[in-house]
N, C-alpha and C positions, 0 to 999 in steps of 0.2 A: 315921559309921564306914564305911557302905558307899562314901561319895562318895571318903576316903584323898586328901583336900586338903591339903595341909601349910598349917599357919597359919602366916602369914610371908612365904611362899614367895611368886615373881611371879606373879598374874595374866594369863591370856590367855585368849582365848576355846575354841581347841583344848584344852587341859587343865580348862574347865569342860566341853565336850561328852561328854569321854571320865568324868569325874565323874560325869553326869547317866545317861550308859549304863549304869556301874557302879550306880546307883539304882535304874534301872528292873529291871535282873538279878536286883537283889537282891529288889524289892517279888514280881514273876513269881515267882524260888523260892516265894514265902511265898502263894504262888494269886492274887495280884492281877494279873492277867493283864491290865485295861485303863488302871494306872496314867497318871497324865499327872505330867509331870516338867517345870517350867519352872522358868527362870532368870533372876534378874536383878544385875548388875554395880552397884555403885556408886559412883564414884571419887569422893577428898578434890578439894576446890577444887584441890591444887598437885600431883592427879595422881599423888602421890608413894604412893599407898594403895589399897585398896579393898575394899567388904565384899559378898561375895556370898548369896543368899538364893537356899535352892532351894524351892520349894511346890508342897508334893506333895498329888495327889489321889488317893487309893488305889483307889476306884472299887470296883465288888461282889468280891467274894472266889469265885475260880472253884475250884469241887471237881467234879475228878472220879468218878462215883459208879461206871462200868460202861467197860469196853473189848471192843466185839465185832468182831472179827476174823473174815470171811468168804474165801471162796476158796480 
């Protein structure tokens, strides 16, 4: 849902980068703040297709518990 790929739609490598940002935004809101997001493309024999796979590693869950502001 966060990725907002249209199934169907053409593949290119620009519109999975911008997909993968949209992931990582979304894991960050959620406190996964060292998420790793990788991708891989994989075209039919005649080219005319492709199905992409994103795997994601959520990584620890960052909370913040205090904000001390000095000065």
């Amino acid at each position: 849902e966060a990725a907002k790929v249209d199934l169907g739609g053409p593949a290119n490598e620009v519109k999975l980068e911008e997909a993968k940002r949209r992931i990582i935004e979304a894991y960050k809101e959620e406190g996964f703040y060292y998420v790793d997001v990788r991708t891989s493309l994989e075209r039919s024999l005649d080219a005319t297709k492709a199905r992409v796979r994103f795997d994601i590693n959520e990584g620890e869950r960052v909370i913040v518990t205090q904000i001390v502001i000095r000065g």
